[in-house]
MARBAFI-296143 format. One record per atom (N, C-alpha, C): residue in one letter; atom name; x, y, z. Coordinates in nm, 3 decimals, decimal comma, always signed. Each point is the difference from the previous one (the first is absolute). Layout:
BEGIN
 res atom      xx      yy      zz
   a   CA       X       Y       Z
...
//
This chain:
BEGIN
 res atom      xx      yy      zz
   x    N  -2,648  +1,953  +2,968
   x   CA  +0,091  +0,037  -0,109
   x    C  -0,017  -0,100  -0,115
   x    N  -0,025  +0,109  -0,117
   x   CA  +0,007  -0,120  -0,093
   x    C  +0,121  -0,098  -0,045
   x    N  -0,039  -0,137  -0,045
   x   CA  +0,166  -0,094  -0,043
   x    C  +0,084  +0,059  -0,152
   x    N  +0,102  -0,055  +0,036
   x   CA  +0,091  +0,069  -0,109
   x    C  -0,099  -0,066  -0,114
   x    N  +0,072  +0,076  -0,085
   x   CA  -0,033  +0,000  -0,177
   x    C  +0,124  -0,105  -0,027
   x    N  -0,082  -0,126  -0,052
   x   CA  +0,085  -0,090  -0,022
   x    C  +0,111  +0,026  -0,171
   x    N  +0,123  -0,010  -0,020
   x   CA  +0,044  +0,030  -0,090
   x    C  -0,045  -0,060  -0,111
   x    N  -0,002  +0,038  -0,083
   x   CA  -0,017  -0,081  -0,133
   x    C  +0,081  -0,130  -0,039
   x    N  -0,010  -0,125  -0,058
   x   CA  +0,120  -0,054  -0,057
   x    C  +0,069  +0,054  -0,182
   x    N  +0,119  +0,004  +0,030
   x   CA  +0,033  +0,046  -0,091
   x    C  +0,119  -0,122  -0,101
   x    N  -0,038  +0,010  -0,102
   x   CA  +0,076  -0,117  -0,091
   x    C  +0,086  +0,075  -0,140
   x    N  +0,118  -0,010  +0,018
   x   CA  +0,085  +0,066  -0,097
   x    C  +0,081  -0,079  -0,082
   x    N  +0,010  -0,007  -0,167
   x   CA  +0,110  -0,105  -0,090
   x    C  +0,111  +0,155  -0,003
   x    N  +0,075  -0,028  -0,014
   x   CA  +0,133  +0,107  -0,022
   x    C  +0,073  -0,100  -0,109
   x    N  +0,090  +0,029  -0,083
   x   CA  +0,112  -0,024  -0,089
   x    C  +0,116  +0,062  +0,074
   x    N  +0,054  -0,078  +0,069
   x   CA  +0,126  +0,049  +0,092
   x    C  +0,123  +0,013  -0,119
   x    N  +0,087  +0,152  +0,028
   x   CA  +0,070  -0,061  -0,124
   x    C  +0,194  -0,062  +0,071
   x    N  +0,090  -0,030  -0,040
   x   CA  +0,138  -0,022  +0,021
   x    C  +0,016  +0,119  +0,100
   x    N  +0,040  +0,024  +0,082
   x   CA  +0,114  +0,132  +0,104
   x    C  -0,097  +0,016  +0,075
   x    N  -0,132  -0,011  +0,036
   x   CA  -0,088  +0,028  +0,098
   x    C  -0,035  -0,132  +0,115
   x    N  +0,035  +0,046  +0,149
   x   CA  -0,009  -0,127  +0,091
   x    C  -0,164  -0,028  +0,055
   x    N  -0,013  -0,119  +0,030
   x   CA  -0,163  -0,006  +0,041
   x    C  -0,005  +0,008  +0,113
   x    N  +0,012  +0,117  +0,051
   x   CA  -0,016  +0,023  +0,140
   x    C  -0,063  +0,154  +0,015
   x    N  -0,066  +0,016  +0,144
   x   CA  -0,055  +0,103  -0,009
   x    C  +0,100  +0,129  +0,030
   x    N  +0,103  -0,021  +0,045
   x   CA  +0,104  +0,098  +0,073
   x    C  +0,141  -0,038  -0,036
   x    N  +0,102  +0,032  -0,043
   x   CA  +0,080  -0,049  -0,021
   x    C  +0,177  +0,069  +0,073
   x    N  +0,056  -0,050  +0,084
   x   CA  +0,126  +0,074  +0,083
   x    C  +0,114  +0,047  -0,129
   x    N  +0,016  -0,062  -0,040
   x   CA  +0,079  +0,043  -0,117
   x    C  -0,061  +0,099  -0,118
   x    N  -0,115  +0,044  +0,009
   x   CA  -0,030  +0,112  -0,055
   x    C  -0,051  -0,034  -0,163
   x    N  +0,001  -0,132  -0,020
   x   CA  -0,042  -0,042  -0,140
   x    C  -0,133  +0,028  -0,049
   x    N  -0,004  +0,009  -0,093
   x   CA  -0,164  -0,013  -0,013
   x    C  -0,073  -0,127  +0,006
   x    N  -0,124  +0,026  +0,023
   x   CA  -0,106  -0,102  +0,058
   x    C  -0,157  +0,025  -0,079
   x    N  +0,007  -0,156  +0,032
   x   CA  -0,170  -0,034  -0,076
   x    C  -0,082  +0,159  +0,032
   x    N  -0,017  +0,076  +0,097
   x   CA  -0,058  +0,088  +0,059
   x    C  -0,021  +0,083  -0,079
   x    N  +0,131  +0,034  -0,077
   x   CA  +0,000  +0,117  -0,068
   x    C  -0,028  +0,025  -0,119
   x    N  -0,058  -0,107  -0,058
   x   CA  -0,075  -0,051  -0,094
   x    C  -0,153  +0,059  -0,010
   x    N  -0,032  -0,006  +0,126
   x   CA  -0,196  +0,006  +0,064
   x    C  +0,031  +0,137  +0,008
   x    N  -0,122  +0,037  -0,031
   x   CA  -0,059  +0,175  +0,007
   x    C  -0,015  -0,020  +0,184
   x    N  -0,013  +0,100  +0,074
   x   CA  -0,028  +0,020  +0,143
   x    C  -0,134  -0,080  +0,064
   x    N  -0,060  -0,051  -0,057
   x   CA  -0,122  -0,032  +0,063
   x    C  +0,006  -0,164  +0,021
   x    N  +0,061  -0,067  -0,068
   x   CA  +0,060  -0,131  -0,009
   x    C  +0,136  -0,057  +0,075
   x    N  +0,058  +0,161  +0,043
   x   CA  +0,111  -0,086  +0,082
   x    C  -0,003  -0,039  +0,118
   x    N  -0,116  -0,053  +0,065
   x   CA  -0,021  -0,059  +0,113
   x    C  -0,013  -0,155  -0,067
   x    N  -0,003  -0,008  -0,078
   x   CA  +0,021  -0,191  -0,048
   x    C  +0,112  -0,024  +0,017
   x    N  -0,020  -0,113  +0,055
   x   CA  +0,151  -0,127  -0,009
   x    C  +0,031  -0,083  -0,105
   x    N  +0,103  +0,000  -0,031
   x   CA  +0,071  -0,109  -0,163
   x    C  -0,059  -0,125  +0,097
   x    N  -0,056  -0,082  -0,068
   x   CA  -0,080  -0,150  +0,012
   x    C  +0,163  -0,086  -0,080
   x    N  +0,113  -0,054  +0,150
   x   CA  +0,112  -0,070  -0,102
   x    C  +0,105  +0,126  -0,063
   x    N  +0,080  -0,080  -0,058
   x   CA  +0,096  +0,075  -0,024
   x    C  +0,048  +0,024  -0,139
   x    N  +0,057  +0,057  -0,073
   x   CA  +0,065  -0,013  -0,159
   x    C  +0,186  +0,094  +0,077
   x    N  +0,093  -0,132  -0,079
   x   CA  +0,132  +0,063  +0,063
   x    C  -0,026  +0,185  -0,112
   x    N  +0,112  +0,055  +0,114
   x   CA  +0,034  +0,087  -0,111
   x    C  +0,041  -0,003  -0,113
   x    N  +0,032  -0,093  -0,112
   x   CA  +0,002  -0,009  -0,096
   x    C  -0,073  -0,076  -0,110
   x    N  -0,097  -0,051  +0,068
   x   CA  -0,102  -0,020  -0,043
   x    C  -0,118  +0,065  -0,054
   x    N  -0,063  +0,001  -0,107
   x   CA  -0,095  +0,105  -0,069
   x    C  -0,194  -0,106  +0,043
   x    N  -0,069  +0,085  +0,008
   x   CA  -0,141  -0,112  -0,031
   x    C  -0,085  +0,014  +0,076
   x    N  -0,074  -0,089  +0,019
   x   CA  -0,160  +0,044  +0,065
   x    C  +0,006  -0,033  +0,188
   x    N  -0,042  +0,091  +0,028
   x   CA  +0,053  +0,017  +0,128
   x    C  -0,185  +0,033  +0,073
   x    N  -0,029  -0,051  +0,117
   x   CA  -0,111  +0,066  +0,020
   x    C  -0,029  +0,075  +0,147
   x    N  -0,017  +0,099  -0,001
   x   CA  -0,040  +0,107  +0,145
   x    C  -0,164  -0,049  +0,014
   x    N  +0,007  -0,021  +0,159
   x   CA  -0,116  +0,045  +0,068
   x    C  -0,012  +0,006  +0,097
   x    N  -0,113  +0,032  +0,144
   x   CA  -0,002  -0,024  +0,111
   x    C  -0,110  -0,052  +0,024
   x    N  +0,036  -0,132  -0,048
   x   CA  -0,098  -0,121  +0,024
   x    C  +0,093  -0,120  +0,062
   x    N  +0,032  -0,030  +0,147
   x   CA  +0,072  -0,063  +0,047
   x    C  -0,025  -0,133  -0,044
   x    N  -0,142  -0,030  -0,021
   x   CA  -0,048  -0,171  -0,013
   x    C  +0,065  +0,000  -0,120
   x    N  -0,027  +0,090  -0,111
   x   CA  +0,065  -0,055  -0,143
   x    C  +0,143  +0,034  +0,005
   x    N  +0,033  +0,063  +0,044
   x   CA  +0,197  +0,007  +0,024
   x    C  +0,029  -0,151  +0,064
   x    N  -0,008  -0,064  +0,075
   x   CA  -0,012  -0,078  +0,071
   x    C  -0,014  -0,134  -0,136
   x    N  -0,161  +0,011  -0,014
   x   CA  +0,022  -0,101  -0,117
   x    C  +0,077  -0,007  -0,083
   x    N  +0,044  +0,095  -0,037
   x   CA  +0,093  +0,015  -0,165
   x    C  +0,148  -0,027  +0,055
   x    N  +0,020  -0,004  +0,127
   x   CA  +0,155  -0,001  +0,029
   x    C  +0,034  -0,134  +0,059
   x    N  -0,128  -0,045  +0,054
   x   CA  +0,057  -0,148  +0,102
   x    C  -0,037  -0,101  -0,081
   x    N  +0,161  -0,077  -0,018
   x   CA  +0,020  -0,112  -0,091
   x    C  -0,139  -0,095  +0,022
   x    N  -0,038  -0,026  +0,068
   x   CA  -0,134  -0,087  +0,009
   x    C  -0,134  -0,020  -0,048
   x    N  +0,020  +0,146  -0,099
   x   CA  -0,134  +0,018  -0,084
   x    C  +0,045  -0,001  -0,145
   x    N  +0,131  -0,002  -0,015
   x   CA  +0,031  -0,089  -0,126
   x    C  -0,047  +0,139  -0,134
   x    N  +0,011  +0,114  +0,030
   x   CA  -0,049  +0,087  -0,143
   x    C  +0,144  +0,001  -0,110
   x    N  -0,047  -0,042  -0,095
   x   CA  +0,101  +0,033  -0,091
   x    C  +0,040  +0,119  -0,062
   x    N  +0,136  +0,028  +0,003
   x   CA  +0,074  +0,092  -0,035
   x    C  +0,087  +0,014  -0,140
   x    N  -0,048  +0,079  -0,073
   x   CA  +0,086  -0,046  -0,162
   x    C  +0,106  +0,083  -0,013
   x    N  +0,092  -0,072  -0,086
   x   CA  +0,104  +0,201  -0,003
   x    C  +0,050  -0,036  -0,143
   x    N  +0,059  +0,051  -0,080
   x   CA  +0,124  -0,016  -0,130
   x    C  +0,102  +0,057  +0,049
   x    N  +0,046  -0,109  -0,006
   x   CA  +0,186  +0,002  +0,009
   x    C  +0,075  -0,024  -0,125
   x    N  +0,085  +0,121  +0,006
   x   CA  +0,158  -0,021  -0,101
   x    C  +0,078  -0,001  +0,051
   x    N  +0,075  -0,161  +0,001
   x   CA  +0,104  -0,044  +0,010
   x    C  +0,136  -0,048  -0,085
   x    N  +0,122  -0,011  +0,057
   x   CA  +0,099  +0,020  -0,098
   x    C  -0,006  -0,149  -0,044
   x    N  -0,009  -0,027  -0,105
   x   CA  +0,049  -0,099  -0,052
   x    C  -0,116  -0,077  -0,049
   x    N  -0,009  -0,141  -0,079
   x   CA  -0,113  -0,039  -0,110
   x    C  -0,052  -0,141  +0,107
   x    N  -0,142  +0,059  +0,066
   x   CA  -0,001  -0,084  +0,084
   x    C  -0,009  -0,163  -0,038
   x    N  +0,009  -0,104  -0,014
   x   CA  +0,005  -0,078  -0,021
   x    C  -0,113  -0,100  +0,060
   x    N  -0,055  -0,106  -0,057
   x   CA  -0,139  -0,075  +0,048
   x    C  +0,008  -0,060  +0,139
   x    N  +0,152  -0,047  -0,005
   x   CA  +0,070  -0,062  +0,209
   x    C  -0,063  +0,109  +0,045
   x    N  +0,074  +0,116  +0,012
   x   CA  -0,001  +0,144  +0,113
   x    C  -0,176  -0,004  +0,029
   x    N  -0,039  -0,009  -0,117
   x   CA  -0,138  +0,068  -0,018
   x    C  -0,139  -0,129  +0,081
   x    N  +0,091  -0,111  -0,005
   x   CA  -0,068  -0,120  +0,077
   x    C  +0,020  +0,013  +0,129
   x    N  +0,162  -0,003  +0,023
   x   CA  +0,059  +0,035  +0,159
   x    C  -0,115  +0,119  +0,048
   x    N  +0,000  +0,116  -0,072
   x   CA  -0,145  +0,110  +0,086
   x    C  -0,102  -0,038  +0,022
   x    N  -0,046  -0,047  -0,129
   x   CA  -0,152  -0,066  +0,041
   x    C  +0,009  -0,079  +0,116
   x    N  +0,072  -0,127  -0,003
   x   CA  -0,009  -0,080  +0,135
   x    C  +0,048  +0,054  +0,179
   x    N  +0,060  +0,137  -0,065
   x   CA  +0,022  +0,062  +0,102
   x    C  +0,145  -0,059  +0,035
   x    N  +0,113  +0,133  +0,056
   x   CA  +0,110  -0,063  +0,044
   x    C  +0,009  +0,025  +0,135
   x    N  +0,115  -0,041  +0,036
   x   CA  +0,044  +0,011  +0,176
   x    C  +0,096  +0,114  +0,025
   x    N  -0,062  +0,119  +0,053
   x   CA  +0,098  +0,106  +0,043
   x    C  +0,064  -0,057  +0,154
   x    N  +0,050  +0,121  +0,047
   x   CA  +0,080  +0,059  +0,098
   x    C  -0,120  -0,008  +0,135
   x    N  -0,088  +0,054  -0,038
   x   CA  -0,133  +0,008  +0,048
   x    C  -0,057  -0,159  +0,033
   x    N  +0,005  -0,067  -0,081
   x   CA  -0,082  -0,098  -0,011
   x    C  -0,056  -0,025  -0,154
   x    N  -0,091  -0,076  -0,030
   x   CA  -0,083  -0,049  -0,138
   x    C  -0,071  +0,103  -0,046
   x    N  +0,020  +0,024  -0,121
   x   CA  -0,099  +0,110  -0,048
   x    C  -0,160  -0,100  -0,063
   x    N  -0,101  +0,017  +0,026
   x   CA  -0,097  -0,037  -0,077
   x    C  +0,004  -0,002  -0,152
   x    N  -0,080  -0,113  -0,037
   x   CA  -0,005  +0,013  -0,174
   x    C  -0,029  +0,124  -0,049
   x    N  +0,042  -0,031  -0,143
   x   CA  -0,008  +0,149  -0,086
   x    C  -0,071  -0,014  -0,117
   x    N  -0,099  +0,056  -0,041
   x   CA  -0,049  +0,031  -0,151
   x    C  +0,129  +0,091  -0,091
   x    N  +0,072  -0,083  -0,066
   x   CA  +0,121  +0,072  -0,062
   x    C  -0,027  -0,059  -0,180
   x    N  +0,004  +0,152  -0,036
   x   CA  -0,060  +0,003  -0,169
   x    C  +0,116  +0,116  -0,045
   x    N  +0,087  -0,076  -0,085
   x   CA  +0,117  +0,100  -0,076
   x    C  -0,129  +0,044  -0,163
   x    N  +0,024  +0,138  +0,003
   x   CA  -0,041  +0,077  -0,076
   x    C  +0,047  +0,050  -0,079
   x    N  +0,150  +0,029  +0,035
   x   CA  +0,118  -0,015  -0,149
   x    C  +0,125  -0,010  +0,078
   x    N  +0,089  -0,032  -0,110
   x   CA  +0,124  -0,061  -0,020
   x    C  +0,107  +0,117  -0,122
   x    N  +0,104  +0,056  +0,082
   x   CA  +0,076  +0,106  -0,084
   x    C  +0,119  -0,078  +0,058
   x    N  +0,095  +0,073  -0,076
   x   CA  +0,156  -0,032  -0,042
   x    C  +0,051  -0,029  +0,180
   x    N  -0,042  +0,085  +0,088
   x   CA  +0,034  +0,002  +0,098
   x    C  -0,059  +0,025  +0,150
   x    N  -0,107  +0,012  -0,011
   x   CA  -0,095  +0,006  +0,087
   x    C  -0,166  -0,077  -0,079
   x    N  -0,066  -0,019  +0,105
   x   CA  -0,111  -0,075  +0,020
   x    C  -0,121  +0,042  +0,068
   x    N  -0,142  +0,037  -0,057
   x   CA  -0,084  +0,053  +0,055
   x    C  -0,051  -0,086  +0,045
   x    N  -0,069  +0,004  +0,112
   x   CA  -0,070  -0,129  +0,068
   x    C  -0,136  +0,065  +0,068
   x    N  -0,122  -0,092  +0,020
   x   CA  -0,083  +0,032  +0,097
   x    C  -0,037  -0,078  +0,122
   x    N  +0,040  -0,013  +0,049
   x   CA  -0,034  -0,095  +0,156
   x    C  -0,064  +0,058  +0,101
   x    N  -0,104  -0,086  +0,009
   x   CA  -0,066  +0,011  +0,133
   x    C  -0,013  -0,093  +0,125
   x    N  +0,047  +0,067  +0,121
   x   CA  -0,021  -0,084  +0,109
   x    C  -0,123  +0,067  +0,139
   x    N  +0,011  -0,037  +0,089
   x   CA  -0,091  +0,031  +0,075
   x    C  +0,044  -0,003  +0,162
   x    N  +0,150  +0,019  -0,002
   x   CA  +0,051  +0,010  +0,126
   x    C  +0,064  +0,180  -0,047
   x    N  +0,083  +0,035  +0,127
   x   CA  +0,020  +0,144  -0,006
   x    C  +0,131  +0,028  +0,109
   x    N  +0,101  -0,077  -0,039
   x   CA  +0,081  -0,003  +0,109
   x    C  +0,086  +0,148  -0,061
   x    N  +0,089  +0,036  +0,054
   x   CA  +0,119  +0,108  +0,005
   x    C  +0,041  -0,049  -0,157
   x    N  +0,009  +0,097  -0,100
   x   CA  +0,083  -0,022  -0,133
   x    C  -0,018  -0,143  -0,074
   x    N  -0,119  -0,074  +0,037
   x   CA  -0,022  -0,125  -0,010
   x    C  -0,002  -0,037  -0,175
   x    N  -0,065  +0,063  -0,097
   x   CA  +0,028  -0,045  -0,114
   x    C  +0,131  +0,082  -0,064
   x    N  +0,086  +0,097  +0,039
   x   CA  +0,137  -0,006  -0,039
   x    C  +0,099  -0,124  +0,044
   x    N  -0,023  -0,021  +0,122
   x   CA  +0,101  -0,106  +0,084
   x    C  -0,056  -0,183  -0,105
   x    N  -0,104  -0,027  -0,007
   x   CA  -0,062  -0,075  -0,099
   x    C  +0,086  +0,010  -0,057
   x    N  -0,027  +0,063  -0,196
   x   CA  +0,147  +0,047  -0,064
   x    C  +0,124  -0,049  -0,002
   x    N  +0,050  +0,113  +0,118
   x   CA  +0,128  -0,009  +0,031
   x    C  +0,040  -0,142  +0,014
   x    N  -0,076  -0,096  +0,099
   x   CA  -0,014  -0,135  +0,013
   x    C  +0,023  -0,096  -0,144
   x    N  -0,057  +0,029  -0,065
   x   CA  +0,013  -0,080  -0,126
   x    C  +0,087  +0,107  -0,126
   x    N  +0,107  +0,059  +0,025
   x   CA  +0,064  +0,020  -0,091
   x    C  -0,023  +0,133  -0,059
   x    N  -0,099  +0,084  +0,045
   x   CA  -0,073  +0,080  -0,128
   x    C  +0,022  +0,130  +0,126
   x    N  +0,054  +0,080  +0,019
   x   CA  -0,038  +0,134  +0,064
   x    C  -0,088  +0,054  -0,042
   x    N  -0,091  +0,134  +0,011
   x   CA  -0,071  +0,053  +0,016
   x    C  +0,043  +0,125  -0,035
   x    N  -0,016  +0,051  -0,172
   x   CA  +0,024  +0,153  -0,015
   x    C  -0,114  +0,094  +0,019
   x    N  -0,147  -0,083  +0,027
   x   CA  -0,104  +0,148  -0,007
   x    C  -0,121  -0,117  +0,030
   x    N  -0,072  +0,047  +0,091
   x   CA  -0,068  -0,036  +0,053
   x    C  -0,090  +0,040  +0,038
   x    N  -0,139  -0,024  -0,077
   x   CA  -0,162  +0,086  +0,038
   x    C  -0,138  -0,082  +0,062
   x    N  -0,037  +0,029  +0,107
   x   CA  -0,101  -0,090  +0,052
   x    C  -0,143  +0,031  -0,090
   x    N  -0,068  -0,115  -0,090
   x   CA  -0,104  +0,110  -0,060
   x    C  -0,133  -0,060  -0,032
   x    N  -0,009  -0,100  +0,133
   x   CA  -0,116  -0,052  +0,065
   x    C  -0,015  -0,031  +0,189
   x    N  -0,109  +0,035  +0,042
   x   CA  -0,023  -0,046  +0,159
   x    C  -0,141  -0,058  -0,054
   x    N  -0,008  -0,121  +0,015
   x   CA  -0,121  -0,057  +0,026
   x    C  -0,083  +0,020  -0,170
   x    N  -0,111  +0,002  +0,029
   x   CA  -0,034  +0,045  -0,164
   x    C  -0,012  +0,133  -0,023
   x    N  +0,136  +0,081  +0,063
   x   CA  -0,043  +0,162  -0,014
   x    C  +0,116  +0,052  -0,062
   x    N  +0,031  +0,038  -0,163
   x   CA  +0,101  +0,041  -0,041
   x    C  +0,031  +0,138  -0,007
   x    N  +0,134  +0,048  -0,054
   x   CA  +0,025  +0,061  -0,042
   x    C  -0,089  +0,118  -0,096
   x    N  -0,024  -0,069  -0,081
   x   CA  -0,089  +0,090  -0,094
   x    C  -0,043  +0,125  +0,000
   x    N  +0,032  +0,098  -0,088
   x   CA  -0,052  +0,132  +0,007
   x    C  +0,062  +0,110  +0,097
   x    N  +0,070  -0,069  +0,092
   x   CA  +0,110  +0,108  +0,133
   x    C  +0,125  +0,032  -0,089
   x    N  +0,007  +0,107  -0,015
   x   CA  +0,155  +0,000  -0,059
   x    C  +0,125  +0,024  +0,097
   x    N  +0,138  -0,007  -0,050
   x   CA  +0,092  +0,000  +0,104
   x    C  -0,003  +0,119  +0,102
   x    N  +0,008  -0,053  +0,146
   x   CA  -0,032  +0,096  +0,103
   x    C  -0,190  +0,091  -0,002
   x    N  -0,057  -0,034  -0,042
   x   CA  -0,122  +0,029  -0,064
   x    C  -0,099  -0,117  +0,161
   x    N  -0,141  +0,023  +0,027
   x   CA  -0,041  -0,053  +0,063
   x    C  -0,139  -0,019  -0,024
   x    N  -0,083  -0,060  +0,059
   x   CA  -0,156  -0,013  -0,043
   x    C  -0,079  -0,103  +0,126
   x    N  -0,117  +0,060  +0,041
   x   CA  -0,102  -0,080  +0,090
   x    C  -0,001  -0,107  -0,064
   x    N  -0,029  -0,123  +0,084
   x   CA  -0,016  -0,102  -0,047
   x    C  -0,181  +0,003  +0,033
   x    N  -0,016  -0,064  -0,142
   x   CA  -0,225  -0,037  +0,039
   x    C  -0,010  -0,090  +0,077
   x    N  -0,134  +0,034  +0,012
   x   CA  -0,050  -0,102  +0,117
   x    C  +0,006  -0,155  -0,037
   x    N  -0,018  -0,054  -0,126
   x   CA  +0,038  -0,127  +0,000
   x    C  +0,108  -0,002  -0,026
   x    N  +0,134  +0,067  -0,050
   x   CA  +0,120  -0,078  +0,032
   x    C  +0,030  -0,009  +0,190
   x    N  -0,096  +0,084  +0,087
   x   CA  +0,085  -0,041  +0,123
   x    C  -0,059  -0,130  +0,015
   x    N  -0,168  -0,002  -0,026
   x   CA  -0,061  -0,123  +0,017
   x    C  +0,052  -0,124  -0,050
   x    N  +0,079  -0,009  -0,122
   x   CA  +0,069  -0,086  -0,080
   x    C  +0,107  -0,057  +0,110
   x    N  +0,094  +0,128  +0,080
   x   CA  +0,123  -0,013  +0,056
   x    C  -0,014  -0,082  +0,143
   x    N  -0,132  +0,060  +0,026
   x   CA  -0,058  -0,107  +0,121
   x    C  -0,065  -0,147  +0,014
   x    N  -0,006  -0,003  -0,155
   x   CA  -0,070  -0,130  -0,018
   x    C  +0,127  -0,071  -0,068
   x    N  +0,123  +0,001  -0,041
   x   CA  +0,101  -0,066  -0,015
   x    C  +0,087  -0,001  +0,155
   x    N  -0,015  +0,099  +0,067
   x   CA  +0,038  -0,046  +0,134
   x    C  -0,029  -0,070  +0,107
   x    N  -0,078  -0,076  -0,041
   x   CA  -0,089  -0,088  +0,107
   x    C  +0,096  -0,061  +0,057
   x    N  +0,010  -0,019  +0,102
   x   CA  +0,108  -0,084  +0,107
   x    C  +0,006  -0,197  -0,026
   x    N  +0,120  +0,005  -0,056
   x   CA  -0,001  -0,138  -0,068
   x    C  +0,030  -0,153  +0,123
   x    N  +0,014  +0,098  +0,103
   x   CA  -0,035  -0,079  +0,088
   x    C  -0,104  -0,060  +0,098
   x    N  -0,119  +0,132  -0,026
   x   CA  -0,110  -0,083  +0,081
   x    C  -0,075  -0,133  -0,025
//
C-alpha cells in the first residue's frame, strides 16, 4: 500500500477584527477566527491568541514546529500592537513599561514603548514586547494608570499587517515564514 500523501504546510496572516474569538469552535456560539477562512483553510489552528476585543494580525497554520515557536516564551519573537489608552501617557508610565512592571502573574519583560500621539484625553501608543501571557499588554496599561480603549496587534516577528484588510486574509510567502523561523531560533540553546 502506498504511504499517505503528506499534507501540505499551510501559513495564513488574517486581520482579526473586535467580536470574533480565536478559537476554532466556540460553545457560546460567537463567531470565530474560522469564519473568516473560505472552506479549504479551516483545518488551520490560530498560532496564540488575540482577546475578543482585540483587532490585528493573527496567524493560522498547521505547522506545529512554527506554532510552537511563535508561542513559547523562549524564542523571544516580538509582538507589536497600537494601543489607545485613556489618558496623556506621561514619560514615568511610559519608562515603568519599557522596564517592564510586576503583575498578578509575575514580571512582565521589557517593552519597546513609543507614544505616537497625545490628545485631550487619550494616548496612542506603540509597544512592543515578546512575551504573550493572557491580556498581557492591556493589564500592562491598566498597571500604570492608562486603560486600554482599542487595541490592534500589527506586527509578529518581521511579518506585518500590510495590505490584509479588516477580517480580510492572505498566504504568507515563503520568506516571511523563512524570516519567522529565523527570528525564532531558540534563545536558549
Amino acid at each position: 500500500t502506498p504511504l499517505p500523501r503528506s499534507v501540505p504546510l499551510r501559513y495564513v496572516a488574517l486581520n482579526k477584527p473586535v467580536g470574533c474569538v480565536t478559537t476554532r469552535q466556540d460553545e457560546s456560539a460567537r463567531p470565530t477566527v474560522m469564519d473568516l477562512l473560505p472552506q479549504e483553510l479551516r483545518q488551520l489552528h490560530p498560532v496564540g491568541r488575540l482577546d475578543m476585543d482585540t483587532s490585528g494580525l493573527l496567524f493560522l497554520t498547521n505547522d506545529g514546529n512554527l506554532t510552537h515557536r511563535l508561542t513559547h516564551p523562549s524564542f523571544g519573537v516580538r509582538k507589536t500592537y497600537v494601543a489607545v489608552v485613556r489618558g496623556k501617557l506621561g514619560e514615568e508610565a511610559a519608562r515603568r513599561l519599557a522596564e517592564g512592571v510586576v503583575l498578578r502573574d509575575g514580571p512582565t519583560s521589557s517593552a519597546a514603548v513609543e507614544t505616537l500621539s497625545l490628545g485631550e484625553t487619550t494616548s496612542r501608543v506603540r509597544i512592543t514586547i515578546v512575551e504573550g501571557r493572557k491580556r498581557i499588554v492591556r493589564r500592562m496599561f491598566a498597571h500604570v494608570g492608562h486603560p486600554v480603549v482599542f487595541l490592534q496587534r500589527t506586527e509578529i516577528g518581521p511579518v506585518t499587517l500590510a495590505g490584509v484588510g479588516l477580517g480580510q486574509h492572505r498566504e504568507l510567502t515563503g520568506d516571511e515564514v523563512s524570516a519567522l523561523l529565523a527570528v525564532s531560533r531558540d534563545k536558549l540553546a
